[in-house]
C-alpha positions in Angstrom: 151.4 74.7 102.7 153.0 77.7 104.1 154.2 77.9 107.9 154.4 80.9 110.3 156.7 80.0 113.2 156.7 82.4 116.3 159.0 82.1 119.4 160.3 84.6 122.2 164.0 83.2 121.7 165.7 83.8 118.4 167.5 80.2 119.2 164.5 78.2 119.5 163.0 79.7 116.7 166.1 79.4 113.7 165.6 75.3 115.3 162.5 75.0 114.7 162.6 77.1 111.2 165.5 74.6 110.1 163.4 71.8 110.8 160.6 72.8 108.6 162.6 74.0 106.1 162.5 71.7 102.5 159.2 70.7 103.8 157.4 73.4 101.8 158.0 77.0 101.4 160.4 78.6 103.3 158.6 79.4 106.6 157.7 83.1 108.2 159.9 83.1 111.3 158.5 86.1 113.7 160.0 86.6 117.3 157.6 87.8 119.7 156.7 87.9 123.4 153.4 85.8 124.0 153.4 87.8 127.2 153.1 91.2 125.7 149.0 91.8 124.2 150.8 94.8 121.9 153.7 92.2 120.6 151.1 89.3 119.8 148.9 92.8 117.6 152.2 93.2 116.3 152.8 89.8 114.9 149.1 88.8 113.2 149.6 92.2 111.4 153.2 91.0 109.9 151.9 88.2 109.0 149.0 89.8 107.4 151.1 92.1 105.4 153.0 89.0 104.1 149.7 87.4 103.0 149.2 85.2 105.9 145.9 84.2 107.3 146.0 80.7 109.1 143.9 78.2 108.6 145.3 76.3 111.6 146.7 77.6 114.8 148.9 75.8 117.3 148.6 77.5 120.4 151.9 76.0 122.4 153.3 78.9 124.5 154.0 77.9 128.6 155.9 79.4 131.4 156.4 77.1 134.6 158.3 77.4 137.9 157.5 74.6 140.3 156.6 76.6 143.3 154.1 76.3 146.3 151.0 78.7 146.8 153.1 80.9 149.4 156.1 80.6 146.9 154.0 83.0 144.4 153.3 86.4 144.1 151.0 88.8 142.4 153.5 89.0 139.6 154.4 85.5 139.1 150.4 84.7 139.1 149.9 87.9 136.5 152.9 86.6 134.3 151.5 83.0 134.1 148.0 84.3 133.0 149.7 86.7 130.5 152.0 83.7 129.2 149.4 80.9 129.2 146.4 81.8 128.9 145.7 85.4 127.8 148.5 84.9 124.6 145.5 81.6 123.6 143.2 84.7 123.7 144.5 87.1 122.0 145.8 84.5 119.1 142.4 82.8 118.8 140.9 86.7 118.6 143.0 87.4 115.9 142.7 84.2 113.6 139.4 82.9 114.0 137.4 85.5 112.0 140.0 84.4 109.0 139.3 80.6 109.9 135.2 80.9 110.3 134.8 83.5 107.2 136.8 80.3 105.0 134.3 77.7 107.0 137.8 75.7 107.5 139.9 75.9 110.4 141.9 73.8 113.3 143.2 75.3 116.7 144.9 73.4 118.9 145.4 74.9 122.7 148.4 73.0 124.2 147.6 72.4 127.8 149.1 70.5 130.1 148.6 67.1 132.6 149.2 69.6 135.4 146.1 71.6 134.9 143.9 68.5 134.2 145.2 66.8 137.5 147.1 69.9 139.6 149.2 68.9 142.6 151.1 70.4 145.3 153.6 73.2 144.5 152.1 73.8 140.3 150.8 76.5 142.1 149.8 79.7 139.2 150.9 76.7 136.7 148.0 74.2 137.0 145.0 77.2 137.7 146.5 78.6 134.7 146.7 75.3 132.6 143.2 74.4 133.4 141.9 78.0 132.4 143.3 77.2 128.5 141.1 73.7 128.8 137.9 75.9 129.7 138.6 78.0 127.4 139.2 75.1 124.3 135.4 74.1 125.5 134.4 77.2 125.8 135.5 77.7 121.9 134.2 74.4 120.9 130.7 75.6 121.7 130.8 78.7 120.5 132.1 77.8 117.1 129.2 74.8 116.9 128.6 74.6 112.7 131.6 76.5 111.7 134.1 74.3 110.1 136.3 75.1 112.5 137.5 72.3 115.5 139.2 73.6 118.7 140.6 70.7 120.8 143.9 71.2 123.3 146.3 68.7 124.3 147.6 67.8 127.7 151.8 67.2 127.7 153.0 65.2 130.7 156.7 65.9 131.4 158.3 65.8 128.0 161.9 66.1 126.6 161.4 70.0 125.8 163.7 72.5 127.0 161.1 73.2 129.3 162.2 70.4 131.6 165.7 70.0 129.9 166.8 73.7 129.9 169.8 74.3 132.8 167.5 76.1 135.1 164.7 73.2 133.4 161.7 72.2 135.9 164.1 69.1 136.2 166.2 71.1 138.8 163.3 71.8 141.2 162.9 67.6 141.2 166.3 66.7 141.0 168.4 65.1 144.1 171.6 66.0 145.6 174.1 65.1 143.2 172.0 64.3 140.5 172.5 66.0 137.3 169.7 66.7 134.5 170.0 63.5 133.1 169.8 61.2 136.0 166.9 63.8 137.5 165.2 63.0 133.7 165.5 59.3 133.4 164.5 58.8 136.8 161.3 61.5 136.3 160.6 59.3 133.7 161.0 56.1 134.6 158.4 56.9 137.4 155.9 57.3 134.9 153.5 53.9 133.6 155.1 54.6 130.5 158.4 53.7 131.7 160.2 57.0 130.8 159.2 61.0 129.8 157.4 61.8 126.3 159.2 63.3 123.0 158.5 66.3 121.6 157.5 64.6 118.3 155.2 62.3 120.2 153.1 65.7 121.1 153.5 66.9 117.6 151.7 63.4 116.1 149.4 64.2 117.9 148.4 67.7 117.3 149.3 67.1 113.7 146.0 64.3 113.6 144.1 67.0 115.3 145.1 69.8 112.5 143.9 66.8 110.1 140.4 66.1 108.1 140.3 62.9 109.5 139.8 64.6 113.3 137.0 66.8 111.5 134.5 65.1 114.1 137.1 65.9 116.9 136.2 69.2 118.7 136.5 70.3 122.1 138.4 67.3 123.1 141.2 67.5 125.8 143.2 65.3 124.8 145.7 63.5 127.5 149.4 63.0 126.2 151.6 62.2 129.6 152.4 58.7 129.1 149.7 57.2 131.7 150.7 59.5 134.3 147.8 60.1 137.3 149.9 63.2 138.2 153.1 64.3 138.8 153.8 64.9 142.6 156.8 66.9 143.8 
């Protein structure tokens, strides 16, 4: 099976192309900026020029600030859109007539618990979130008879860089004196779960959705947040 990776940062993406390397063939790794329409064109046709039409399609692109209603302006709402949503449309545009001419395909929209249960202060987050589930629906219906499944999964606060980065979502949350570990483990241990998610524990998931045993799986949104009602900050 061959892989196409995509990320904005050149770090995050040699990480994740190390980790799928000796897996299969070496993997395409393609910077781009899922907040730019002409740099998401630009990908789909290096790809294509490398022989690459997917069958499946992980949409898991996000862009979070933990911020209250009056916190956000015009351009922090149009950047979230852009980032969360609109990048799911344009990728979607550009690999389902591949997927639907084959009769085989799986996309998978990652989401997130704040837009199926938005709070206080995941303000342009949540709205933006809960768009990407309509739109997995949306999909689903549209693409009735296909061959092709479009479900999205719902993250709660998971060990990504995300939350873990220096600037994380953790340092919105944390306490005075905390650092981002102690702000972590005590995120998590607020959870039913007992503690926050692991990247892989999303990824087992999404990998059963890209699977032929999920075949009858479609336009499911699928919660992954360790029993979590929702987060409040």
């Amino acid at each position: 099976m061959r892989v196409a990776l995509a990320a904005r940062g050149p770090e995050d993406l040699d990480q994740a192309a190390a980790e799928v390397a000796g897996a299969g063939p070496p993997p395409l790794a393609e910077p781009c900026d899922f907040g730019d329409p002409d740099a998401i064109g630009d990908l789909f046709e290096r790809l294509a020029s490398a022989d690459f039409s997917p069958d499946i399609l992980v949409n898991n692109v996000g862009l979070a600030r933990i911020a209250s209603f009056h916190e956000v302006d015009d351009e922090e709402w149009q950047r979230n859109w852009e980032v969360n949503v609109m990048s799911a449309v344009r990728c979607c545009r550009l690999a389902l007539p591949g997927m639907t001419a084959r009769g085989w395909g799986r996309v998978v929209n990652v989401s997130s618990s704040a837009g199926k249960r938005p709070s206080a202060k995941w303000a342009a987050y949540a709205p933006a979130k809960a768009a990407l589930q309509g739109l997995t629906i949306v999909l689903a219906d549209e693409l009735r008879g296909s061959g092709v499944t479009v479900n999205a999964v719902c993250p709660g606060p998971v060990r990504s860089s995300l939350w873990t980065a220096p600037d994380g979502l953790w340092s919105s949350l944390a306490r005075e004196g905390e650092g981002s570990g102690e702000a972590l483990e005590r995120i998590g241990a607020g959870l039913p779960a007992g503690r926050m998610g692991e990247p892989a524990e999303v990824a087992e998931a999404i990998a059963f959705l890209c699977s032929e045993g999920a075949a009858w799986v479609h336009g499911a949104v699928l919660s992954i947040d360790g029993g979590s009602v929702r987060l409040v900050v």
